[in-house]
MDAnalysis code that builds the backbone (N, CA, C; Angstrom):
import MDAnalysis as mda
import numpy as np

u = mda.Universe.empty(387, n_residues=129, atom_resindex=np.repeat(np.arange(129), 3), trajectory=True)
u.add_TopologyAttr("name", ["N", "CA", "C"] * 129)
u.add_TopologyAttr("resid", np.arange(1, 130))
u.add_TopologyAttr("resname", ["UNK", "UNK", "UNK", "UNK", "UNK", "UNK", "UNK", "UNK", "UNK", "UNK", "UNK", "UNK", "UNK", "UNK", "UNK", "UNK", "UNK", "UNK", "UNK", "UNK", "UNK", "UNK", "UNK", "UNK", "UNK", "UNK", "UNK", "UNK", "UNK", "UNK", "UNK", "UNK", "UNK", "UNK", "UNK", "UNK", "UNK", "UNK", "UNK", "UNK", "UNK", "UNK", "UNK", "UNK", "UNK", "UNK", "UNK", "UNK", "UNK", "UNK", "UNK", "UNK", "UNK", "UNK", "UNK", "UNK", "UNK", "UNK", "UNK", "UNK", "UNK", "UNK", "UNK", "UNK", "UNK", "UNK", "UNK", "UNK", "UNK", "UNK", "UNK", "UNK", "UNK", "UNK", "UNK", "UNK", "UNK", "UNK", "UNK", "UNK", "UNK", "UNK", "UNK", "UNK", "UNK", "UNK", "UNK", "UNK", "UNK", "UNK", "UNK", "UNK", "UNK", "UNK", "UNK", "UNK", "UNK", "UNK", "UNK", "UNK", "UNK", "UNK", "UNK", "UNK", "UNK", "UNK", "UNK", "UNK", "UNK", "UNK", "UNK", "UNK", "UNK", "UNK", "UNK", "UNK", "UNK", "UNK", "UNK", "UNK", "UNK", "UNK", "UNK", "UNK", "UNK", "UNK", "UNK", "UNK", "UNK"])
u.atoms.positions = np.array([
    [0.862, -1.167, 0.000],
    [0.000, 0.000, 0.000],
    [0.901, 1.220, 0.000],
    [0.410, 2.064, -0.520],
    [1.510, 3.443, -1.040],
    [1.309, 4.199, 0.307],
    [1.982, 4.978, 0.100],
    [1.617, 6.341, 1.610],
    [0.246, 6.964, 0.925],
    [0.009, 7.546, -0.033],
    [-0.796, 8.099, -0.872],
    [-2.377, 7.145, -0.071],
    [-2.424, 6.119, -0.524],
    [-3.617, 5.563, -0.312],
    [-3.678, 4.908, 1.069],
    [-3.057, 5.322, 1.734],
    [-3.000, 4.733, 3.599],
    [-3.272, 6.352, 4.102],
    [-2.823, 7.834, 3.758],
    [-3.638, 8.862, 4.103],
    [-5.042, 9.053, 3.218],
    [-5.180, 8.391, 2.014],
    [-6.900, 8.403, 1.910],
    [-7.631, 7.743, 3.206],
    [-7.050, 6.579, 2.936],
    [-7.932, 5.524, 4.212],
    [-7.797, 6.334, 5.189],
    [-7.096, 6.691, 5.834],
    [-7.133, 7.414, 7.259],
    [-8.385, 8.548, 6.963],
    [-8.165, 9.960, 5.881],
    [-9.110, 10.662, 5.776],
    [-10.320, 10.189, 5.627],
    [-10.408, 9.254, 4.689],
    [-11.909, 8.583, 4.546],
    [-12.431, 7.586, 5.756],
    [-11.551, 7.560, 6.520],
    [-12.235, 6.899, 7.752],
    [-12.122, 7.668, 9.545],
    [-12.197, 8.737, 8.845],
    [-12.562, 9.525, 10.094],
    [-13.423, 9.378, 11.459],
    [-14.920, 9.044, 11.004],
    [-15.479, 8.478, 11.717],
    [-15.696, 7.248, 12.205],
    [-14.610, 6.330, 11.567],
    [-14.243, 5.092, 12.382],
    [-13.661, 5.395, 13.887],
    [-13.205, 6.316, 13.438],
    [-11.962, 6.736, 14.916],
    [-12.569, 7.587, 16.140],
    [-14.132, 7.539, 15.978],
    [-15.160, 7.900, 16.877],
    [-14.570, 7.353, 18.392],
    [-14.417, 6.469, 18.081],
    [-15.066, 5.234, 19.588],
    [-13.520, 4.555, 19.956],
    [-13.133, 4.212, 20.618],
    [-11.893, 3.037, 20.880],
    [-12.333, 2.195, 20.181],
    [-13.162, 1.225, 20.414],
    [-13.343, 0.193, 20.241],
    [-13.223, 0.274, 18.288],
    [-14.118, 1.488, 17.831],
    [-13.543, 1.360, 16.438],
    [-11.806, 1.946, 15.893],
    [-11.425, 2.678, 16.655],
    [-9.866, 2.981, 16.581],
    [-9.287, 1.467, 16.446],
    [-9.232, 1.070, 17.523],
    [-8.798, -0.528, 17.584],
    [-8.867, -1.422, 16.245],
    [-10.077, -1.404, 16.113],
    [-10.512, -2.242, 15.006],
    [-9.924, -1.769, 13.841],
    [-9.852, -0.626, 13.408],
    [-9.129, 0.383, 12.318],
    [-7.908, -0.212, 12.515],
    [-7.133, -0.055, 12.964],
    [-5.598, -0.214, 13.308],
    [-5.427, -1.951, 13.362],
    [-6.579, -2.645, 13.658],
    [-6.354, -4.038, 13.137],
    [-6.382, -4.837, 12.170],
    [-7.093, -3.312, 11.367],
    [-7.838, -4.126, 9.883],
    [-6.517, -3.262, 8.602],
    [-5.992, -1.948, 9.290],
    [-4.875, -1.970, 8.534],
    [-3.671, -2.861, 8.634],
    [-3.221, -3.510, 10.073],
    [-2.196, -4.358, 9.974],
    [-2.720, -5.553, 8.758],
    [-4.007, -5.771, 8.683],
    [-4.214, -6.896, 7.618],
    [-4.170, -6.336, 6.364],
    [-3.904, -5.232, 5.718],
    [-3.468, -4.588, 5.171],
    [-2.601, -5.120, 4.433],
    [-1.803, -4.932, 5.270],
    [-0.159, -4.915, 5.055],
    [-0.027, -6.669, 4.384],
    [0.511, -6.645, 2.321],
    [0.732, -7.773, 1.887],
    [1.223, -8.706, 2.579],
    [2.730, -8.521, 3.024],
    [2.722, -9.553, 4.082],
    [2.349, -10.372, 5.315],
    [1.597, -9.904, 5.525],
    [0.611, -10.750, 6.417],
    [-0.481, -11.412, 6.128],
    [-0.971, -10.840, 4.322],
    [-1.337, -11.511, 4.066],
    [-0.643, -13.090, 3.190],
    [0.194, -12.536, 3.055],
    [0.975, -13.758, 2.454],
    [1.434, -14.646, 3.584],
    [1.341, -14.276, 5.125],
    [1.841, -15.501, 5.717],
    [0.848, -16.083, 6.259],
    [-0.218, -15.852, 6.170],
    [-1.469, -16.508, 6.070],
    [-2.284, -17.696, 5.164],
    [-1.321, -17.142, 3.864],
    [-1.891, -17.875, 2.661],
    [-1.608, -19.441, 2.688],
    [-0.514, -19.874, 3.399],
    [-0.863, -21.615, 3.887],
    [-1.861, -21.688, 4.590],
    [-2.390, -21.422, 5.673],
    [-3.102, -21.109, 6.166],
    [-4.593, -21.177, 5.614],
    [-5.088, -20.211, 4.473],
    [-6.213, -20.419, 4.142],
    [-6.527, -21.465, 3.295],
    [-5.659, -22.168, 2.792],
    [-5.794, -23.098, 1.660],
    [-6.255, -24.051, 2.340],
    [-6.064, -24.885, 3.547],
    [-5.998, -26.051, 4.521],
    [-7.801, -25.962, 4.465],
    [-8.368, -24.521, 4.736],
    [-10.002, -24.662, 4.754],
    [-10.695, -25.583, 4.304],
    [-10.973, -26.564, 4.681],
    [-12.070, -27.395, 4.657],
    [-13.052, -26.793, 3.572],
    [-13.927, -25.793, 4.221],
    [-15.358, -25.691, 4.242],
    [-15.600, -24.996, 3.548],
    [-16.821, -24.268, 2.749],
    [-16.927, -23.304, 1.525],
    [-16.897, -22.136, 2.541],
    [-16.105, -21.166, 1.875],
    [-15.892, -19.544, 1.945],
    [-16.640, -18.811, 1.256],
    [-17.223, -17.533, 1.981],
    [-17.741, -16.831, 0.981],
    [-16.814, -15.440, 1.598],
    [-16.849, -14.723, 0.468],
    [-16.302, -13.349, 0.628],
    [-16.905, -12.226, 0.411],
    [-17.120, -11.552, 1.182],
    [-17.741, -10.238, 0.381],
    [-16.756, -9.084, 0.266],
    [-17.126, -8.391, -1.188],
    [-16.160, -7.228, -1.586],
    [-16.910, -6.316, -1.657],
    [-16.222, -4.949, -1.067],
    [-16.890, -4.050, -2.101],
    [-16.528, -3.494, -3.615],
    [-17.182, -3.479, -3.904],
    [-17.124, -3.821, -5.970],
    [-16.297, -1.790, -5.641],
    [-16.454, -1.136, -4.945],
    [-15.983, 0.172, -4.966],
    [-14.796, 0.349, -4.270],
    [-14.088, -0.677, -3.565],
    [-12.919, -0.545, -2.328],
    [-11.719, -0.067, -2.750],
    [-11.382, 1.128, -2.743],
    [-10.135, 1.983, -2.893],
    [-8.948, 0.994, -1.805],
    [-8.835, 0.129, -1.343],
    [-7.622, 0.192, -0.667],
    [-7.482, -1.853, -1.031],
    [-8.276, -2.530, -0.864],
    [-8.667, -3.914, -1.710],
    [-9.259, -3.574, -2.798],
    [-8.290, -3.520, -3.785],
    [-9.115, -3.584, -5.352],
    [-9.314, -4.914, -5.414],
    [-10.404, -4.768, -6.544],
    [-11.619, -6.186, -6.794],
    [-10.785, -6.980, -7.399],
    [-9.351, -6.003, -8.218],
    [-8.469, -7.750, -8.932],
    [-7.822, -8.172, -7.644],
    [-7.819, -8.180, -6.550],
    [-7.261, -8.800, -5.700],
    [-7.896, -10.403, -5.400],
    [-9.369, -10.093, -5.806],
    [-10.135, -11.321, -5.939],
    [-9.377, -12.537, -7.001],
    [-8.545, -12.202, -7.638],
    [-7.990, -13.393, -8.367],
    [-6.923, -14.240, -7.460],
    [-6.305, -13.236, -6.896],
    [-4.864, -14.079, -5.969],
    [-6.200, -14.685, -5.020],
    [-6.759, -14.703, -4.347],
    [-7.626, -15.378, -4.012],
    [-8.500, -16.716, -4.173],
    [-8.590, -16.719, -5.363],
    [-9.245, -17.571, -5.959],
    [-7.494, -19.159, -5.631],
    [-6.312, -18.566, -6.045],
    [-5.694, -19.758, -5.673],
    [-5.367, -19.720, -4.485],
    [-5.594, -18.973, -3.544],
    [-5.437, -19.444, -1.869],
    [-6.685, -20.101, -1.223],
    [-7.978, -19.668, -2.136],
    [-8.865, -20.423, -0.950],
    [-9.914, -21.893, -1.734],
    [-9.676, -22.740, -1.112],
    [-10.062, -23.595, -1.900],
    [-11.336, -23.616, -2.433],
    [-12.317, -23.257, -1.370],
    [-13.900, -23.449, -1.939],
    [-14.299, -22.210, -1.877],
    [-13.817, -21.602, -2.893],
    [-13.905, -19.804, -2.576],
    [-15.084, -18.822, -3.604],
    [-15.951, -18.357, -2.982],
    [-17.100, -17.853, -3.766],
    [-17.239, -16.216, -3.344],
    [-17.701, -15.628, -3.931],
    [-17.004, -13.756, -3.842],
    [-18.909, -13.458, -3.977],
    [-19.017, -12.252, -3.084],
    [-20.162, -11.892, -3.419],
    [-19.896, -10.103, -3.566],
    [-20.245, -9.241, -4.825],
    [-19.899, -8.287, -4.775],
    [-20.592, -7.765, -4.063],
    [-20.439, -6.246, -3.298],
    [-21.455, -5.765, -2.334],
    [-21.015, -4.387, -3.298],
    [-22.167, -3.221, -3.293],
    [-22.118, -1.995, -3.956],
    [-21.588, -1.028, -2.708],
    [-20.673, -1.149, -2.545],
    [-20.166, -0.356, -1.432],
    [-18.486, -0.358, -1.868],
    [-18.253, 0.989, -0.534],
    [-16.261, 0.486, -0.443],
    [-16.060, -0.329, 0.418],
    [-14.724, -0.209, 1.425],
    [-14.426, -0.802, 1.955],
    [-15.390, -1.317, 3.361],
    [-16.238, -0.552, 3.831],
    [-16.820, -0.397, 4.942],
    [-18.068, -1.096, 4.705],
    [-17.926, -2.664, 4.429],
    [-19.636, -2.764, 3.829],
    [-20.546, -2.990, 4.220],
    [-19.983, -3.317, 5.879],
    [-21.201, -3.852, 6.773],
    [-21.323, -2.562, 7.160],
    [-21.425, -1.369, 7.447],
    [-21.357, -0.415, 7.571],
    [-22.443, 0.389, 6.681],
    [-21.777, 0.612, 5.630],
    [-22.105, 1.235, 4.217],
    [-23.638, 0.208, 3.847],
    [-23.537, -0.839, 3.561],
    [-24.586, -1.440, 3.345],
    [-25.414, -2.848, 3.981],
    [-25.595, -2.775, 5.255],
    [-25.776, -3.904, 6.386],
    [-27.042, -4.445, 5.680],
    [-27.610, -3.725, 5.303],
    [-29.062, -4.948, 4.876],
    [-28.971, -5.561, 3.679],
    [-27.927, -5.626, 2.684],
    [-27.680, -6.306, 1.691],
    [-26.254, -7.121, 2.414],
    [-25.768, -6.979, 3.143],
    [-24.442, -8.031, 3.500],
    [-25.857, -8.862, 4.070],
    [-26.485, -8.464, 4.843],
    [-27.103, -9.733, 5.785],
    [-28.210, -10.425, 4.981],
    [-28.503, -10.118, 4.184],
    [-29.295, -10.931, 3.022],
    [-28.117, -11.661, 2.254],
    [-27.049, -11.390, 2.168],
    [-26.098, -12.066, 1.116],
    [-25.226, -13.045, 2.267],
    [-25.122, -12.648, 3.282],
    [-24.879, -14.194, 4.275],
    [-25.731, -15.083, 4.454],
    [-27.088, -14.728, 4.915],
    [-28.149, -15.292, 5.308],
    [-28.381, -15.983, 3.831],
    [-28.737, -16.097, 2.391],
    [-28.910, -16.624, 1.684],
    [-27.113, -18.068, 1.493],
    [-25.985, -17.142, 1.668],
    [-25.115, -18.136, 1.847],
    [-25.377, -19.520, 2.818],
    [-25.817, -18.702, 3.972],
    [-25.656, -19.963, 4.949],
    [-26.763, -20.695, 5.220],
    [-28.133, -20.277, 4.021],
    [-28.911, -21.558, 3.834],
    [-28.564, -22.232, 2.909],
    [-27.863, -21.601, 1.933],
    [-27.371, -22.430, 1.246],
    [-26.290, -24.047, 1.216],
    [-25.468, -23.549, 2.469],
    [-24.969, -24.320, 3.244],
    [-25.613, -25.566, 4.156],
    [-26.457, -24.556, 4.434],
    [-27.930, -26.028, 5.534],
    [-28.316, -26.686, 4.879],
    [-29.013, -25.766, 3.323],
    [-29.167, -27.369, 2.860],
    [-28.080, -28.026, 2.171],
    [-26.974, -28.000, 2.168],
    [-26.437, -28.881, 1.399],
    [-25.748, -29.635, 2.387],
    [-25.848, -29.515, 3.304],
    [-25.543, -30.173, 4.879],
    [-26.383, -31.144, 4.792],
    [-28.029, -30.957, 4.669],
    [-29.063, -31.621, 4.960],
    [-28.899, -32.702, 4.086],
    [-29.094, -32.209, 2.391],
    [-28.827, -33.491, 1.467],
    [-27.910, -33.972, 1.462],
    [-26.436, -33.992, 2.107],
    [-25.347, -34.882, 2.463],
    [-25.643, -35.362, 4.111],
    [-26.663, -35.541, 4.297],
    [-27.059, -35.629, 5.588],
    [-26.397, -35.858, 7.160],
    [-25.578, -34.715, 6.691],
    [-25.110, -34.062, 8.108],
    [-25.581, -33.377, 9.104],
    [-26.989, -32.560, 8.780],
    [-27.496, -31.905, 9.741],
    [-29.145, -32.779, 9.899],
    [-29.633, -32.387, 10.710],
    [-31.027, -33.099, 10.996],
    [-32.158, -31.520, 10.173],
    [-33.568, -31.950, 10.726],
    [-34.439, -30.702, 10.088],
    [-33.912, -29.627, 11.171],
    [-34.766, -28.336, 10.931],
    [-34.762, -27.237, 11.665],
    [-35.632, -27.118, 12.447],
    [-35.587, -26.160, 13.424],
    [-36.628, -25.986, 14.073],
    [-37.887, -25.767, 13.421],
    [-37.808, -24.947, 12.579],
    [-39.397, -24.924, 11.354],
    [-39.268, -25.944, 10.667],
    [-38.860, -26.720, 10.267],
    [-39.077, -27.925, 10.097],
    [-40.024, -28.699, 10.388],
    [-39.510, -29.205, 11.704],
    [-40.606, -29.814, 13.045],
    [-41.473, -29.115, 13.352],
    [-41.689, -27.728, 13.269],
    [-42.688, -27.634, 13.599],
    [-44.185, -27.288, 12.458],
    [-43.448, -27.478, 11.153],
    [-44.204, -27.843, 10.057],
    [-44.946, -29.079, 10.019],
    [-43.912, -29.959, 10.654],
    [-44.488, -31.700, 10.657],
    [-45.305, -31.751, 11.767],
    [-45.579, -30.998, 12.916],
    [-46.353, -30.725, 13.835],
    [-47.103, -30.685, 13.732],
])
């Protein structure tokens, strides 16, 4: 990351730096930032078992969207969901991230269910009720 685009992020995230608790978080999410850490991670994500989903924002000045390719060979079961936002997307757009998890992770139940790993749901049973 250049100096150039680490004082955008700082200016454009002004009101992250409201609260501690978001200072903190700021200052944790730039150390992940930093390529190398993501590269010593990258054994790491490959080992994943389980399907990944990712969300981007299709607008993120500091993760550009071709970053989604080096990705694609670190994570094995790796599926990208664009979000119309920047970097901030649970933020910027919380009721489309939580429709785009929530559709992920039924997607997941059932495919749990038809490899029959999980049992019914609570609405389930109480359909058969």
């Amino acid at each position: 990351m250049s100096t150039g685009e680490l004082e955008q992020m700082l200016r454009d995230s002004r009101r992250a730096l409201a609260g501690r608790r978001r200072q903190a978080g700021l200052f944790r999410n730039l150390r992940r930032l930093n390529r190398e850490y993501a590269l010593a991670i990258a054994d790491e994500l490959k080992q994943l078992p389980h399907e990944t989903l990712v969300l981007w924002g299709r607008f993120d000045p500091f993760r550009k969207p071709a970053y989604t390719e080096q990705l694609k060979s670190t994570l094995p079961n790796f599926s990208i969901a664009w979000v119309d936002a920047a970097h901030w997307i649970t933020e910027e757009r919380p009721d489309e991230v939580a429709e785009i998890v929530g559709r992920f992770l039924e997607t997941q139940r059932c495919q749990s269910a038809r490899d029959g790993l999980v049992g019914p749901t609570s609405q389930d049973k109480l359909a058969a009720f």
